[in-house]
C-alpha positions in Angstrom: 22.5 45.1 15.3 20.6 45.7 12.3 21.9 49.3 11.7 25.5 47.9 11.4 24.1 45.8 8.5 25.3 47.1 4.6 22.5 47.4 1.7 23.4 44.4 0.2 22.8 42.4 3.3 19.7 43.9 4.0 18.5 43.2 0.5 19.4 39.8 1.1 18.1 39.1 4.1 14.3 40.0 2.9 14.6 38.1 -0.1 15.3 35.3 2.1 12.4 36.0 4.3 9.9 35.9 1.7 11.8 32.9 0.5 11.9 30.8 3.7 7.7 31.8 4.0 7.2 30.4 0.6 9.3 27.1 1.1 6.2 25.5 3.8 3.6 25.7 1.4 5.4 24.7 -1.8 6.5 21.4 0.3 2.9 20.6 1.8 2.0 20.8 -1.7 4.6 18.2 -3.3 4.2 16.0 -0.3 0.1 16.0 -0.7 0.2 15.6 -4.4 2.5 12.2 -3.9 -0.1 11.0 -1.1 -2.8 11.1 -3.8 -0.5 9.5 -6.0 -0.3 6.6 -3.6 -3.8 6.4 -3.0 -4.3 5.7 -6.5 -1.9 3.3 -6.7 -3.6 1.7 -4.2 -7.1 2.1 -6.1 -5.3 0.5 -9.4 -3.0 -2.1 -7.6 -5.6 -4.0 -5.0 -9.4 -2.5 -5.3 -10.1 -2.5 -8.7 -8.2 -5.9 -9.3 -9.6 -7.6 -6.7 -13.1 -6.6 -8.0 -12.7 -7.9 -11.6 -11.7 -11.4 -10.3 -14.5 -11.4 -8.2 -16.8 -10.2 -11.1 -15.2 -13.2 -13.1 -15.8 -15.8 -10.8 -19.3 -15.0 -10.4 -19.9 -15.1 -13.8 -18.6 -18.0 -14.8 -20.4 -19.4 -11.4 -23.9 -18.5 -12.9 -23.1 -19.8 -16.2 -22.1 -23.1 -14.3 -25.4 -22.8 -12.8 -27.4 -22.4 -16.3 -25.5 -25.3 -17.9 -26.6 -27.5 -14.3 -29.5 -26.6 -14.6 -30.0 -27.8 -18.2 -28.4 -31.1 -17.9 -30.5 -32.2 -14.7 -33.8 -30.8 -16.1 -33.7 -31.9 -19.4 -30.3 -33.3 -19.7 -29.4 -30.9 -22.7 -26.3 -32.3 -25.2 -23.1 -30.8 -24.2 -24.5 -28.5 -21.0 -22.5 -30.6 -18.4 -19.4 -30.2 -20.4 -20.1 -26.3 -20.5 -20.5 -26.5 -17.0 -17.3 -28.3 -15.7 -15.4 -26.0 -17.8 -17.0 -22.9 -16.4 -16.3 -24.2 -12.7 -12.8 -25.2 -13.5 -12.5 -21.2 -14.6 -14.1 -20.4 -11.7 -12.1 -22.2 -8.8 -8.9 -20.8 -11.1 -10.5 -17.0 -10.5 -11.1 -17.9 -6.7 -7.3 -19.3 -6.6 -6.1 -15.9 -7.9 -8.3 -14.0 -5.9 -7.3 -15.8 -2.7 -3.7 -15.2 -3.7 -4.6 -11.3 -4.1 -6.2 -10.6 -0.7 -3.5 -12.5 1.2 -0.8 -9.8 -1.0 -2.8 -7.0 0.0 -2.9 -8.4 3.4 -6.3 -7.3 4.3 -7.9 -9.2 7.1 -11.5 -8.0 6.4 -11.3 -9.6 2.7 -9.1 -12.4 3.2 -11.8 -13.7 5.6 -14.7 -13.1 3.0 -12.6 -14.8 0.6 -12.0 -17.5 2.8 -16.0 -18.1 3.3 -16.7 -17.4 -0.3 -14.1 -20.8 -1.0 -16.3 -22.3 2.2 -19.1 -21.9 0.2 -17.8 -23.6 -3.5 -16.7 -26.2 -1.7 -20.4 -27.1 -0.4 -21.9 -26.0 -3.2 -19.2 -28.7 -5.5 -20.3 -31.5 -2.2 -23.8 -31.1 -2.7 -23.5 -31.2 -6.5 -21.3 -34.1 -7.3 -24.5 -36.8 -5.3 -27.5 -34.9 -7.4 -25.2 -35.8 -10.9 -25.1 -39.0 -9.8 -28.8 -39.3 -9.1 -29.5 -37.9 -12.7 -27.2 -40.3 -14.7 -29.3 -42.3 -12.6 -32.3 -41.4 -13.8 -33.9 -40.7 -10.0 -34.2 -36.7 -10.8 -38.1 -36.7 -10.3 -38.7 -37.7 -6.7 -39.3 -35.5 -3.7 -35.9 -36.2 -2.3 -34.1 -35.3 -5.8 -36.1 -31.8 -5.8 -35.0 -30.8 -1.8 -31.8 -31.5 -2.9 -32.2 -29.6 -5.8 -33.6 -26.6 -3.6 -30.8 -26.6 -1.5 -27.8 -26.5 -3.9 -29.8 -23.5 -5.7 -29.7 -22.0 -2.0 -26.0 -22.9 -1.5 -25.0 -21.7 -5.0 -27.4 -18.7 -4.6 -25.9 -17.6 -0.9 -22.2 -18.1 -3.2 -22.8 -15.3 -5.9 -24.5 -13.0 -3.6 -21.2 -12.7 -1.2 -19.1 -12.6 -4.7 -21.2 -9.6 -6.2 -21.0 -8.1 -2.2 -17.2 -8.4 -2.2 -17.4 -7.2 -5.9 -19.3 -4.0 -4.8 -17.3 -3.2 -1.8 -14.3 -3.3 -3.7 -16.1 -0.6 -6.3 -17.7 0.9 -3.8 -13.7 1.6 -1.5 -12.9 2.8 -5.7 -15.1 5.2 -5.6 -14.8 6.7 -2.4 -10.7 6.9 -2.9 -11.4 8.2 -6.2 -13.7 11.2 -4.6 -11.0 11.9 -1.5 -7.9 12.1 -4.3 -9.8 14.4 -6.4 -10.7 16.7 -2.9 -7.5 16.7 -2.2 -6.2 17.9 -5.7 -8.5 20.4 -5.4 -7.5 21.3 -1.8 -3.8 21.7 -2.6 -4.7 23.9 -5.9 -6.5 26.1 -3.1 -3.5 26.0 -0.7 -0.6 26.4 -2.7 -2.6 29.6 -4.3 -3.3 31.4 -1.1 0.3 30.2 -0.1 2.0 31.9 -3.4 -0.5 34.9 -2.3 0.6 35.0 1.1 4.4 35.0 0.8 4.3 37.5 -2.2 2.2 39.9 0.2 4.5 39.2 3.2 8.0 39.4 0.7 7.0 42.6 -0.8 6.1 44.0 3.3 9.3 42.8 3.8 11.0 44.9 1.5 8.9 47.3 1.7 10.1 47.9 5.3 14.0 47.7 4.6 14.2 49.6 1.4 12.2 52.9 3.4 14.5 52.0 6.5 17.8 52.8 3.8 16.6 55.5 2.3 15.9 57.4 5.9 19.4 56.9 6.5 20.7 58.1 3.0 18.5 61.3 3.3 19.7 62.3 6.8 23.1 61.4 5.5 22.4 63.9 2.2 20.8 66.5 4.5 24.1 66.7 6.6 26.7 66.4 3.6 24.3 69.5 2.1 24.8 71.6 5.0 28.6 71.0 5.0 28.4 71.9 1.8 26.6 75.3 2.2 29.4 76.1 4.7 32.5 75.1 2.8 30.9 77.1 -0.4 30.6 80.6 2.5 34.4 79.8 3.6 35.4 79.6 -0.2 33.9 82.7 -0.5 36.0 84.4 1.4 38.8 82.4 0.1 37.6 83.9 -3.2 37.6 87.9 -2.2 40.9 87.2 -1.0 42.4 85.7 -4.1 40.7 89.0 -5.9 43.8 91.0 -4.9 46.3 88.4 -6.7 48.8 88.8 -9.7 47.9 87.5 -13.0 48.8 83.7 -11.3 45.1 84.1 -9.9 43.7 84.4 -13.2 45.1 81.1 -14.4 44.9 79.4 -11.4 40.7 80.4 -12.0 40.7 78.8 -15.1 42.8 76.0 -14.0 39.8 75.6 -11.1 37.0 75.8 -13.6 38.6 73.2 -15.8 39.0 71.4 -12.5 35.6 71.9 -11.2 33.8 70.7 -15.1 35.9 67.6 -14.7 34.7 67.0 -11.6 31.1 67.6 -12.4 31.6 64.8 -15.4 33.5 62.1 -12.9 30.7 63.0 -10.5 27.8 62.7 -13.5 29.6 59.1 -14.5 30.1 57.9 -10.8 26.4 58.4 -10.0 24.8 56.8 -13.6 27.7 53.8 -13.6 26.7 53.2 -9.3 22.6 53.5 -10.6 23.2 50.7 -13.6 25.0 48.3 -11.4 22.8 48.2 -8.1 20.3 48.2 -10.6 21.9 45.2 -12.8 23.0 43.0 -9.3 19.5 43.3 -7.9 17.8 41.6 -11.0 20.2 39.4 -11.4 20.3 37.7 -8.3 16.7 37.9 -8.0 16.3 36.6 -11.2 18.2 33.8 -11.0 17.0 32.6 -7.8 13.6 32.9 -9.1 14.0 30.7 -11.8 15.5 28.2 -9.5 13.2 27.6 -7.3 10.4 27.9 -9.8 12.2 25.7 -12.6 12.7 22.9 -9.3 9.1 23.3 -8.6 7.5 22.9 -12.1 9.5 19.9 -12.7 8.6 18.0 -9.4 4.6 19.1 -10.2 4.8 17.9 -13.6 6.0 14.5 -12.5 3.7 14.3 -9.7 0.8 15.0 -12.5 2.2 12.5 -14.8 1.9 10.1 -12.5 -1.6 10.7 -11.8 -2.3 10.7 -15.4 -1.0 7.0 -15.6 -2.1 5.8 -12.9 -5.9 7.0 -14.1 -5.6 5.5 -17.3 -4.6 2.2 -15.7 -8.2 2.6 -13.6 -10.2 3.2 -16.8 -8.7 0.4 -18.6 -9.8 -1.9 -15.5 -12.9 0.1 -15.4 -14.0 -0.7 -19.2 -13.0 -4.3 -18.7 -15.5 -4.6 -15.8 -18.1 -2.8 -18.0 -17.5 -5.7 -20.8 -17.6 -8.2 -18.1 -21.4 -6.4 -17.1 -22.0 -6.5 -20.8 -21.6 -10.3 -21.8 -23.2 -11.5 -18.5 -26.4 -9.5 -19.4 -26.2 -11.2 -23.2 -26.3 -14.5 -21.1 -29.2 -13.9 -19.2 -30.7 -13.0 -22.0 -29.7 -16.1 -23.5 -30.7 -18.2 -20.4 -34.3 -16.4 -20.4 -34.9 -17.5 -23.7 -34.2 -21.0 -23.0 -36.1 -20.9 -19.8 -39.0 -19.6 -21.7 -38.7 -23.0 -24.7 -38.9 -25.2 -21.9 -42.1 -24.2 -20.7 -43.3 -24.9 -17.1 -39.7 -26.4 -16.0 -38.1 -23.4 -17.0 -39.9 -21.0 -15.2 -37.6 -20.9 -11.9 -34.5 -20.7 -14.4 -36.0 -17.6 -15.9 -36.4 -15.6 -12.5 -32.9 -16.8 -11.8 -32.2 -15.2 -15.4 -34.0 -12.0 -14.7 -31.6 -11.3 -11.7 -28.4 -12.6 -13.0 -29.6 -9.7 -16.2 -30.2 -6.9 -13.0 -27.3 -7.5 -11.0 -25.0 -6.8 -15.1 -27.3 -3.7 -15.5 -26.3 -2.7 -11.9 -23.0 -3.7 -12.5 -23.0 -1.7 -16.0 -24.3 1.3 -14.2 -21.4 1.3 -11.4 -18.5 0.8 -14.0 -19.9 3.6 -16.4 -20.2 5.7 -13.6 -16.8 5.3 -12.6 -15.4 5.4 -16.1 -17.0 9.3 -15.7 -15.0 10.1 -12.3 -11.7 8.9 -13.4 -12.1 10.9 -16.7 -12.7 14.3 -14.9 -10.0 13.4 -13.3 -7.7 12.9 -16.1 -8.9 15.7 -17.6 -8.2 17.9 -14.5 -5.1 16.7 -14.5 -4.0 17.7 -18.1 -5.2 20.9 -17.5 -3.3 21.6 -14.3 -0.3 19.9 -16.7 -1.2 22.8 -19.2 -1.3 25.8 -16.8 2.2 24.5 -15.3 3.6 24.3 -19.2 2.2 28.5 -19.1 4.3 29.0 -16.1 7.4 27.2 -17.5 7.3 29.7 -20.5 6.9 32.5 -18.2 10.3 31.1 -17.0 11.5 31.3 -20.1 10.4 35.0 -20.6 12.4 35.9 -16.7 15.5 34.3 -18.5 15.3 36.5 -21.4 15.1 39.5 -18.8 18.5 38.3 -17.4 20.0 38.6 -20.7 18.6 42.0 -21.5 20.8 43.1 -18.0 24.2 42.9 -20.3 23.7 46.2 -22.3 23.5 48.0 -18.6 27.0 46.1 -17.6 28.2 47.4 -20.9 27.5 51.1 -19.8 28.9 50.4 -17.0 32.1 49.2 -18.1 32.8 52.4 -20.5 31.4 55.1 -17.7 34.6 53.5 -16.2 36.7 54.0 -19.0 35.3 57.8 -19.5 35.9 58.4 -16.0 39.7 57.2 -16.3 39.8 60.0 -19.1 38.4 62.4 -16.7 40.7 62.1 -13.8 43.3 62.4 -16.4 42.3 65.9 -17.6 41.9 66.6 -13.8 45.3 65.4 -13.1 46.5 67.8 -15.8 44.7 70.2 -14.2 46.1 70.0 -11.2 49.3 70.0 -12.1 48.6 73.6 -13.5 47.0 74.3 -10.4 50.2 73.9 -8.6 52.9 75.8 -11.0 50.2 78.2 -10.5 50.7 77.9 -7.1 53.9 79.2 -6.5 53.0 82.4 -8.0 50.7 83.1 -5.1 52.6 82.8 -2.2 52.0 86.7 -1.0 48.2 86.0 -0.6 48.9 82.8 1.4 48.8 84.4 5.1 45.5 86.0 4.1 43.6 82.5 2.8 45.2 80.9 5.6 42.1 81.7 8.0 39.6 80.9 5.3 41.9 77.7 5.0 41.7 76.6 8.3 37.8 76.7 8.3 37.6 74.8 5.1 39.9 72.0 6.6 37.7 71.9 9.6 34.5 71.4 7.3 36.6 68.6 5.3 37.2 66.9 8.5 33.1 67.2 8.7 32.7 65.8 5.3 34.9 62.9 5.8 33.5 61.5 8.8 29.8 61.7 7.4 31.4 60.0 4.2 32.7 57.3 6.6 29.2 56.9 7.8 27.7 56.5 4.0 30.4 54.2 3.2 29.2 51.7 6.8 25.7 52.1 5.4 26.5 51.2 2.1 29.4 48.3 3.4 28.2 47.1 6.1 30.5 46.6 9.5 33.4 48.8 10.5 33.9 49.7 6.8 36.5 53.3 6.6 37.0 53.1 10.5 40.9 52.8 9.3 41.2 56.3 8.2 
């Protein structure tokens, strides 16, 4: 089937080969490059927020707690002011936070949410009776200091399942932070032994069908050379024959030689003009189809990558926000130490309560800077891939610039045609003196009629194998009409 098939074709059909083994590898790519994308946008649209309100509410929850515990040890000016405003900000960050999980529609957190709101509300029951008992001046008796114990349990229990939720959430960050830079790094890895692989298997490919075309040229060469050799031995005898003509031999010899130089320049043209153009088609339409698929392929990476970019900026603006958060709440345990440690004896179980509020903003510190790190390697792998695709775009640019350097070649071959018209001209001419000639040699046309008949035969050999060049060359049935 394939024999039947012309050059062009052939060409084709292994520049679609390599093309169709290329295509798989460029699409896992794209489509694995948007599933990172989503995972981030995942990371920057439910972990990370969900985590900062969490971080708030704890916060202002311990500073509730200082203020308390000022007002019902030593009933300090303005503390239970202080305090009421930091609940209220607190039960407004438990509102939102509620309102978050139920978006995100995670069962998991929606029912530590729902426990951590449990848990304010026992911890605002068991509050409101000790307030009263200290506006009522009964804060010194046994009773007063169980029930003292066990709203510091309560409210204790409350920040520890905030700063739990708080680290999960960081801790899910981290881990899809680690899989979407893997992944990066696994399609960088694919798509390069995939460009590898189809360039290896392309160039096989026509490898294979350019060696196929030229066996069949050369046998086709070999046998047009022998007919050759046997139509030159017929002409001659043709030519000792024509020895024993009139002076019309003479010019009809240098009508042949004029004959025979114009055919040696139409033959010199034909073969430079046919060169240039297979030449000039073949870049051109593998050129262009080049910078197709490549110009389609850059643009759909470079979006992809932009979108990475953003959506890791968005992640280390949460991430610095939760660091500042870490910052301020160790400034208040500071604070609250201080004042634990001016109020002596009475303070001292404030000032351990200080001392971990201050660890667990250190430990939050630490997480959020560590982060901050990740998501910067990231962005900065990201710009560079962004870079290296810029470098392939101008090597676009530079494949473009080829195409037009194909012009001056159609310019050749557009006057070898217009020389070749002036040829065949002069050969007409020619002719045409051939055949006054002609008539002048009629008494030697019995003896050339033998040498005649064996050149015919031989043309008849010549024209089929012709025939067979031009199916090669067009593919089909092409010259079965003659």
């Amino acid at each position: 089937m394939t024999t039947r098939w012309s050059i062009q074709a052939r060409i084709w059909s292994a520049f679609l080969a390599a093309l169709i083994l290329g295509l798989p590898f460029g699409a896992m790519a794209v489509w694995q490059m948007l599933d990172s994308s989503r995972d981030l946008s995942i990371l920057s649209e439910r972990a990370l927020p969900e985590a900062k309100i969490a971080l708030e509410f704890e916060r202002h929850i311990l500073n509730a707690r200082v203020h308390l515990i000022y007002y019902m040890t030593i009933q300090k000016q303005g503390a239970m002011e202080k305090a009421w405003g930091r609940l209220a900000m607190a039960e407004k960050e438990l509102r939102q936070l509620r309102a978050v999980v139920k978006a995100n529609g995670d069962p998991a957190d929606d029912t530590k949410v729902e426990g951590l709101a449990r848990d304010y509300a026992r911890y605002m029951a068991c509050l409101r009776p000790m307030l009263d008992k200290v506006e009522a001046g009964r804060n010194k008796d046994q009773e007063f200091s169980q029930d003292l114990d066990r709203w510091a349990s309560i409210g204790a229990q409350m920040v520890q399942d905030a700063g739990e939720f708080s680290r999960a959430n960081l801790d899910s960050a981290q881990t899809w932070t680690f899989d979407t830079q893997s992944l990066v790094n696994r399609v960088i890895r694919r798509t390069t032994v995939g460009i590898g692989l189809s360039f290896l298997l392309g160039f096989a490919i026509c490898f294979v069908t350019l060696r196929h075309v030229n066996r069949a040229l050369r046998e086709i060469a070999g046998n047009l050379a022998s007919g050759a050799a046997q139509v030159t031995q017929a002409s001659s005898q043709l030519a000792a024959s024509a020895q024993s003509l009139s002076e019309g031999a003479v010019s009809t010899i240098d009508s042949l030689q004029a004959t025979s130089t114009s055919c040696h320049a139409i033959g010199a043209m034909i073969e430079t003009n046919t060169g240039n153009a297979q030449s000039a088609y073949q870049i051109v339409e593998q050129t262009d189809q080049t910078c197709t698929l490549a110009g389609a392929s850059i643009n759909r990476m470079m979006q992809v990558m932009n979108e990475l970019r953003a959506a890791s900026e968005k992640s280390s603006r949460i991430i610095r926000v939760i660091d500042e958060i870490a910052f301020q709440t160790n400034i208040l345990s500071l604070n609250a130490a201080v004042e634990a440690a001016r109020a002596g004896e009475s303070g001292l179980g404030f000032a351990v309560v200080a001392n971990e509020v201050r660890s667990l903003a250190q430990r939050c510190a630490g997480a959020a800077s560590e982060i901050s790190g990740l998501i910067g390697d990231s962005v900065q792998q990201s710009n560079a891939s962004q870079q290296e695709a810029a470098h392939v775009s101008t090597a676009m640019g530079s494949l473009v610039s080829s195409i037009a350097r194909i012009k001056p070649l159609v310019d050749q071959v557009s006057h070898g045609g217009q020389e070749q018209t002036k040829a065949i001209q002069h050969a007409t001419g020619s002719l045409g003196e051939i055949e006054r000639v002609s008539h002048t040699n009629g008494a030697a046309a019995e003896e050339s009629a033998a040498a005649a008949e064996q050149l015919a035969a031989q043309a008849r050999t010549l024209q089929e194998m012709a025939v067979g060049l031009n199916r090669l060359v067009e593919g089909g049935s092409a010259g079965r009409g003659d």
